[in-house]
DRENLUM-536467 format. One record per atom (N, C-alpha, C): residue in one letter; atom name; x, y, z. Coordinates in pm, 1 decimal. Layout:
BEGIN
{a,CA,{X,Y,Z}} ...
//
This chain:
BEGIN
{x,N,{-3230.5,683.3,964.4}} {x,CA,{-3219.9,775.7,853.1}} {x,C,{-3144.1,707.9,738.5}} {x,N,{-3211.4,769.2,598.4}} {x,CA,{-3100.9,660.1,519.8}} {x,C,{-3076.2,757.7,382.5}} {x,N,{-2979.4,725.9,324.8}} {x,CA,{-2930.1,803.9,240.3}} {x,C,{-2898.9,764.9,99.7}} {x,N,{-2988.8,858.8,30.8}} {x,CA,{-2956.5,815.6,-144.4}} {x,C,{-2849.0,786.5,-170.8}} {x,N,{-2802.0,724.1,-299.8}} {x,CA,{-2699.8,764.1,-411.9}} {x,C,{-2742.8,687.7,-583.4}} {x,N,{-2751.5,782.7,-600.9}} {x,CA,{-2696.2,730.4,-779.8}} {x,C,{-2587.5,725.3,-792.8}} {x,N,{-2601.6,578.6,-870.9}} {x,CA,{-2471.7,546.5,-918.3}} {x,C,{-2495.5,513.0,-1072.0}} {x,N,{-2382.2,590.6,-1163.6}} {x,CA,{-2422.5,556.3,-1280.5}} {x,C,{-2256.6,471.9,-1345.7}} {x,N,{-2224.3,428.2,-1422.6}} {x,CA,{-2151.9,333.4,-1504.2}} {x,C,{-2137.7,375.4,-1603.4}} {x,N,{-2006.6,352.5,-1717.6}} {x,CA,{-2029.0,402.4,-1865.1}} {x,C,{-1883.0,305.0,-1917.1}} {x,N,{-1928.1,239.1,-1983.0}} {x,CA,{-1773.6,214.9,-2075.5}} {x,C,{-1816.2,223.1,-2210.2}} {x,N,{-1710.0,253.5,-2300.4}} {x,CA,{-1698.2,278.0,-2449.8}} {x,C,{-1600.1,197.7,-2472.8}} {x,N,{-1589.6,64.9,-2559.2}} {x,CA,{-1478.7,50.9,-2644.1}} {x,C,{-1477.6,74.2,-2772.0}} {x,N,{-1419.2,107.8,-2842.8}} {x,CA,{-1389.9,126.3,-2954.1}} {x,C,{-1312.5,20.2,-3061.1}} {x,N,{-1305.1,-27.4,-3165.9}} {x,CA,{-1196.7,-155.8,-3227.9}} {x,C,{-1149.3,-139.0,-3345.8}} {x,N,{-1043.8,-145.7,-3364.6}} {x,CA,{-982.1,-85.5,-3489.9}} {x,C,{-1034.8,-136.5,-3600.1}} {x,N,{-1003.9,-303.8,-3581.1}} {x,CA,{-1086.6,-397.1,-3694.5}} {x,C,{-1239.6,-479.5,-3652.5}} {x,N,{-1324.3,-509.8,-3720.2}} {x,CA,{-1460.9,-561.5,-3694.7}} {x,C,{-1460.9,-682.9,-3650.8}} {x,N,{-1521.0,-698.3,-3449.3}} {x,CA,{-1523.0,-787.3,-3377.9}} {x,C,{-1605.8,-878.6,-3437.7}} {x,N,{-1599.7,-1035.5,-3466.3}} {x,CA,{-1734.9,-1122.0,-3477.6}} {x,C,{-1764.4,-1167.2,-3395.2}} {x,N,{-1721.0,-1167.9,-3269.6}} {x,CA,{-1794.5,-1228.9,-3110.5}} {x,C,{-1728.5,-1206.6,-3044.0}} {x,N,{-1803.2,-1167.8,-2887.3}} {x,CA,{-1739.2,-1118.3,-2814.3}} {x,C,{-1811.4,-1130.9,-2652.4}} {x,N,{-1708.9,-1166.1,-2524.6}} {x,CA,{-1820.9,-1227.2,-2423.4}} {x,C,{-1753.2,-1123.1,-2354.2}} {x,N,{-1854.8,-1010.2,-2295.8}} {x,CA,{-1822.7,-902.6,-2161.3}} {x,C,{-1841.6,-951.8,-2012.1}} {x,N,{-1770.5,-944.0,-1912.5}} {x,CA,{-1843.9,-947.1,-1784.8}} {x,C,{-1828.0,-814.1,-1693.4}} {x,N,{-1897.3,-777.2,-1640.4}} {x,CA,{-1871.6,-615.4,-1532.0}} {x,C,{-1941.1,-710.7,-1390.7}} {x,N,{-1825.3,-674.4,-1303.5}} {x,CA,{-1863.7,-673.0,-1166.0}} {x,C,{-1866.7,-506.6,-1125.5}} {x,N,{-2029.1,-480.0,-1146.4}} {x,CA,{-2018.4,-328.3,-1151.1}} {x,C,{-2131.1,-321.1,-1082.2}} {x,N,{-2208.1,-436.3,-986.9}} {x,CA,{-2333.9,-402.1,-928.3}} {x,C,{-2337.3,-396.8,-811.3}} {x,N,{-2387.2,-298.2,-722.2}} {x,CA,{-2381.2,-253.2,-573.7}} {x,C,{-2413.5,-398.9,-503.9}} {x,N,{-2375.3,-400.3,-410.4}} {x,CA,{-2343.4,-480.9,-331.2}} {x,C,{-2515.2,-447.4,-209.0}} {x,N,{-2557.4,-527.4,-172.3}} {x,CA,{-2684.9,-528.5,-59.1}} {x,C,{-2665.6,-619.2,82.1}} {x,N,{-2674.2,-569.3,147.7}} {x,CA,{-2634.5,-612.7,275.9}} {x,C,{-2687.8,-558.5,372.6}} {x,N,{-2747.4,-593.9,485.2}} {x,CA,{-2758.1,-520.9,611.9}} {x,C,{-2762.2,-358.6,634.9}} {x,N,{-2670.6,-284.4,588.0}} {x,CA,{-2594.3,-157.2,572.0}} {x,C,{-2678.6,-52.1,422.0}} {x,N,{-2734.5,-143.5,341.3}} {x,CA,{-2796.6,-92.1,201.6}} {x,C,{-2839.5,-155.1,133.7}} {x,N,{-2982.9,-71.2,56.0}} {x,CA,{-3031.2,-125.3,-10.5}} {x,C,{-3003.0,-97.5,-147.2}} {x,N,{-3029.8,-199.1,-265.0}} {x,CA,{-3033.7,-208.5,-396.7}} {x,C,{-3173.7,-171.6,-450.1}} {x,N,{-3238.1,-27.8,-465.9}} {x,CA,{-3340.9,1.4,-514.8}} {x,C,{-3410.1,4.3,-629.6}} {x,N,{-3314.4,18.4,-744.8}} {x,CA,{-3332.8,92.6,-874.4}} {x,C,{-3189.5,45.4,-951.6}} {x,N,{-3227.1,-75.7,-1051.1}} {x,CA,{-3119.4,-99.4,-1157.2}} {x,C,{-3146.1,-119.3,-1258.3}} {x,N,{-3061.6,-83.0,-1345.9}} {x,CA,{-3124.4,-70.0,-1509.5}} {x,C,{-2942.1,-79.3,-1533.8}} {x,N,{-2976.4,-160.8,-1657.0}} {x,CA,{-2887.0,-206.9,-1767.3}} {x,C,{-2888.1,-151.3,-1905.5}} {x,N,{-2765.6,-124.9,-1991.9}} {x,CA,{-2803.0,-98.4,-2121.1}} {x,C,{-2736.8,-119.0,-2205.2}} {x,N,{-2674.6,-172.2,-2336.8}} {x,CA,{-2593.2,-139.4,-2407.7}} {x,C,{-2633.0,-147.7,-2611.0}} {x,N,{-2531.4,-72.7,-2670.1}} {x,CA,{-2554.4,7.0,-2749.3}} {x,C,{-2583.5,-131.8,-2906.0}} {x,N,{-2555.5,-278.9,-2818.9}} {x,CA,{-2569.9,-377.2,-2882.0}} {x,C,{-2703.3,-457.4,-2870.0}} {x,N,{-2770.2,-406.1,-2813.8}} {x,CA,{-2915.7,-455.9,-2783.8}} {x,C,{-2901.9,-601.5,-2732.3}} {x,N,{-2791.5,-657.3,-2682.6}} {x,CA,{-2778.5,-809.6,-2633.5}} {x,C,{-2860.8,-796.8,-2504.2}} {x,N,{-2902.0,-919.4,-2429.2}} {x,CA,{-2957.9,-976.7,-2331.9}} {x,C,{-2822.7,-937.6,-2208.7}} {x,N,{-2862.5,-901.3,-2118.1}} {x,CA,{-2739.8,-897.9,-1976.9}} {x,C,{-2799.6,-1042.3,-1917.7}} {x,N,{-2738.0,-1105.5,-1904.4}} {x,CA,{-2749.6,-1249.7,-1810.1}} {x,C,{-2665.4,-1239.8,-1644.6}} {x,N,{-2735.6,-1228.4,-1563.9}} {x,CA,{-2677.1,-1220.8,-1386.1}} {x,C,{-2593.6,-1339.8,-1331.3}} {x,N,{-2503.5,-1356.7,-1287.7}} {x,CA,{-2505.9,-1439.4,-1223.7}} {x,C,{-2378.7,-1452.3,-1095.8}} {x,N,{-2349.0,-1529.5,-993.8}} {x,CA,{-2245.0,-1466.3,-899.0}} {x,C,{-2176.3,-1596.4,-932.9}} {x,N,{-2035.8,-1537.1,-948.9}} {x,CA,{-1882.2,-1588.4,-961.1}} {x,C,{-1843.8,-1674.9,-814.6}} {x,N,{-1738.6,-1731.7,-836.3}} {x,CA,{-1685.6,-1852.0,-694.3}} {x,C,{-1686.5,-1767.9,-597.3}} {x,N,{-1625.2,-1637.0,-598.8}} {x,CA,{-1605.7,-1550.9,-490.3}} {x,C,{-1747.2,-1479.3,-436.8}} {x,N,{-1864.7,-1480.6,-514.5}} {x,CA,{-1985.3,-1437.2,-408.9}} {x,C,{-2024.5,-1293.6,-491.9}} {x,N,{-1947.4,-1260.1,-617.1}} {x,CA,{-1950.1,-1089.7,-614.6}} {x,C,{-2072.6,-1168.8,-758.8}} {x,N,{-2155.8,-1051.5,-807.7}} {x,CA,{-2233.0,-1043.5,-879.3}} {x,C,{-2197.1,-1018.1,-1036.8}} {x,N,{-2237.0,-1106.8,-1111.3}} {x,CA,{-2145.9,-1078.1,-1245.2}} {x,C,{-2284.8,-1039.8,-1335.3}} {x,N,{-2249.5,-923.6,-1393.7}} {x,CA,{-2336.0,-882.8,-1501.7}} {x,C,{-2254.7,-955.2,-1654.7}} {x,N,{-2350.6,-1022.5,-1708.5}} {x,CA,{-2218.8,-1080.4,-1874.5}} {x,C,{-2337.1,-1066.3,-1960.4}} {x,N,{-2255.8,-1014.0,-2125.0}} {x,CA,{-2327.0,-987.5,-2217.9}} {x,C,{-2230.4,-1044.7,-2329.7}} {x,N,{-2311.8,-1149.6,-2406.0}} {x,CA,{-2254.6,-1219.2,-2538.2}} {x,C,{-2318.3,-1146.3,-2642.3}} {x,N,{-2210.1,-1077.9,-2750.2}} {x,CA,{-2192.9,-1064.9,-2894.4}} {x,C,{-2180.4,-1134.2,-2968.0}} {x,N,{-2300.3,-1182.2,-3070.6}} {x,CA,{-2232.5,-1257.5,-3181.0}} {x,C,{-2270.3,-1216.8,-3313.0}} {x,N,{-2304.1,-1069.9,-3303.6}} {x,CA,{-2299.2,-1008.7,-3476.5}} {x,C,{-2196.6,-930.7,-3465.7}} {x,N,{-2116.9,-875.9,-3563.8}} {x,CA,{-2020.4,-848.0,-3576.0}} {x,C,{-2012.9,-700.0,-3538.6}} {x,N,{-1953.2,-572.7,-3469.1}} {x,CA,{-1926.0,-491.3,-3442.3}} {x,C,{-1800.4,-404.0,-3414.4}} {x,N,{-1780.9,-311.0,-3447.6}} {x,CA,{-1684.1,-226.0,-3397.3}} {x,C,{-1672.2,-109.0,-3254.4}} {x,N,{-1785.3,-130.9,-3207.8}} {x,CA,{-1813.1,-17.6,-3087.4}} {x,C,{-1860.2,-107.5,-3031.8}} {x,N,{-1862.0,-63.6,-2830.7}} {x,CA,{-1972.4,-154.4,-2794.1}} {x,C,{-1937.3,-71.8,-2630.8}} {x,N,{-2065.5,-3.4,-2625.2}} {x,CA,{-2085.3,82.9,-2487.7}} {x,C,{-2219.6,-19.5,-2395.9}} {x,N,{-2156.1,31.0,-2239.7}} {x,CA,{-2268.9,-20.0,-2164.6}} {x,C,{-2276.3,47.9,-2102.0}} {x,N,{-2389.0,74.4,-1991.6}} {x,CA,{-2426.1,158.8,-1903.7}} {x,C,{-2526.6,90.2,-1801.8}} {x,N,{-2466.5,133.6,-1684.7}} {x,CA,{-2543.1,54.3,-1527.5}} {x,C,{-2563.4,222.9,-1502.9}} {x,N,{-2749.5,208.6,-1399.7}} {x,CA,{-2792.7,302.4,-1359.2}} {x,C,{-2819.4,241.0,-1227.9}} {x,N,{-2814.7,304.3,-1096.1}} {x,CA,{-2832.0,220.8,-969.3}} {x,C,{-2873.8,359.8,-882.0}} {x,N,{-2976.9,287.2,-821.8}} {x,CA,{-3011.3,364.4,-679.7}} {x,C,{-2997.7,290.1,-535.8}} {x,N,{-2897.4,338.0,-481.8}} {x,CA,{-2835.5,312.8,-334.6}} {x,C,{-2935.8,341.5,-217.2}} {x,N,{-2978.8,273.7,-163.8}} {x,CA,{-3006.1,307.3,-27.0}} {x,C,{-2896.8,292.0,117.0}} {x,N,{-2855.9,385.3,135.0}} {x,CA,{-2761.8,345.7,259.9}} {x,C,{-2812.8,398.5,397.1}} {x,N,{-2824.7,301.5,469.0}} {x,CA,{-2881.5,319.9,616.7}} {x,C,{-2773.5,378.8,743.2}} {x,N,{-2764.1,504.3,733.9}} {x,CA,{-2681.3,551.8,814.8}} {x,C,{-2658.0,473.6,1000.6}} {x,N,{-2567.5,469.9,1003.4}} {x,CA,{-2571.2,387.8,1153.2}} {x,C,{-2610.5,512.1,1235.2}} {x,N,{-2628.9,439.3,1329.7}} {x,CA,{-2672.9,555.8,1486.4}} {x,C,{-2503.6,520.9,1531.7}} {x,N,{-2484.8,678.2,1591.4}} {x,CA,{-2411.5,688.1,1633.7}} {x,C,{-2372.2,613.3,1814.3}} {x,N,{-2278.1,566.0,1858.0}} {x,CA,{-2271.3,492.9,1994.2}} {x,C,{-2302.5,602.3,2138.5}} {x,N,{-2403.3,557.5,2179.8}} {x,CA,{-2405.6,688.4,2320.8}} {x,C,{-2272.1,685.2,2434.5}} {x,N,{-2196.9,541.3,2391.0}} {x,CA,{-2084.3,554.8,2535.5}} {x,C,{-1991.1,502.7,2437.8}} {x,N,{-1853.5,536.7,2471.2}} {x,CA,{-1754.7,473.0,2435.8}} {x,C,{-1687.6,568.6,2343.7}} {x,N,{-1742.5,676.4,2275.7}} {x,CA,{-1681.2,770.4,2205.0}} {x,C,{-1549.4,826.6,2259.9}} {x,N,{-1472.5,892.5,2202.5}} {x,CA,{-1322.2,920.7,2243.2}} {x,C,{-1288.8,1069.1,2252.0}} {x,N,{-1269.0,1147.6,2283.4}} {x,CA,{-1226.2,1273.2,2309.8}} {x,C,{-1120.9,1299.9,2200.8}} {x,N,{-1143.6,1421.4,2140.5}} {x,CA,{-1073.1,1481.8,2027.4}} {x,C,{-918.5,1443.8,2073.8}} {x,N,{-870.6,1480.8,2148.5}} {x,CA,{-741.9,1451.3,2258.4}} {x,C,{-680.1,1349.7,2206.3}} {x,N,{-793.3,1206.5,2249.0}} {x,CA,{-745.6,1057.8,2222.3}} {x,C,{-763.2,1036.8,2107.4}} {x,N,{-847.4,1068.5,2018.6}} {x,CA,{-845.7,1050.2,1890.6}} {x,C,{-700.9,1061.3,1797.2}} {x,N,{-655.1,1189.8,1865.3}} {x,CA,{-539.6,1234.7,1804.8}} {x,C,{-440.0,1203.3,1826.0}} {x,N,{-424.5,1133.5,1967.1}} {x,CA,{-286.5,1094.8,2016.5}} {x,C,{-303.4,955.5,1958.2}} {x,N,{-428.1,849.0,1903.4}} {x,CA,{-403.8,747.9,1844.3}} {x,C,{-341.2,739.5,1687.4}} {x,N,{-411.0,832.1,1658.2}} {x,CA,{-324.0,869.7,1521.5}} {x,C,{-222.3,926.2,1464.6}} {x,N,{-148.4,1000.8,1561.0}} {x,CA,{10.3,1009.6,1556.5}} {x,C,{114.1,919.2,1647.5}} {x,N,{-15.2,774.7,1661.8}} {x,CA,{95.9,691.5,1746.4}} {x,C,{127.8,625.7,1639.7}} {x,N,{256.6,622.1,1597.0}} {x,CA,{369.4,565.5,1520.4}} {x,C,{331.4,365.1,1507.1}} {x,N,{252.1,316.2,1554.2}} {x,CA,{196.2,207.1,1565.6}} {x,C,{20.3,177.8,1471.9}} {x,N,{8.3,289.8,1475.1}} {x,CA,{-135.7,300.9,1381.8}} {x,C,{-141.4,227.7,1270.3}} 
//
């Protein structure tokens, strides 16, 4: 069984005085693995620049967008559809409400 989600994104900055260039990055994109899928992504912002992808030393996914006409605002927006694959639950090994509880008021938790 597997289970939706939308995920939506929004930033607004605003600038007192008029930016002439400007380089964004958002690590703001769902993650896909074993556990979920990445169905549905859409990008947007209010600067009509190009989003360029690419993953950082650490493995995470970098969305970056270069400005180079001059602006004072500059909104983006990520739209995402999640697939998450619910696990099956284990037929043996489950714990009795009892033990559950006595593990979690053990002072060692």
């Amino acid at each position: 069984m597997t289970i939706q989600y939308q995920i939506e994104y929004h930033t607004h900055n605003v600038y007192e005085y008029m930016v002439s260039e400007a380089f964004y990055e958002f690590i703001v994109v769902p993650g896909a693995d074993t556990t979920q899928a990445v169905t549905d992504l859409h990008f947007r912002n209010n600067l009509q620049v190009e989003a360029f992808h690419h993953t950082n030393p650490f493995g995470f996914k970098i969305t970056s967008l270069r400005a180079v006409k001059p602006f004072k605002e500059f909104e983006f927006w990520l739209k995402a559809t999640v697939e998450k694959i619910q696990p099956a639950f284990p037929q043996s090994g489950q714990l009795s409400v009892a033990e559950e509880l006595a593990i979690l008021a053990d002072y060692t938790f």
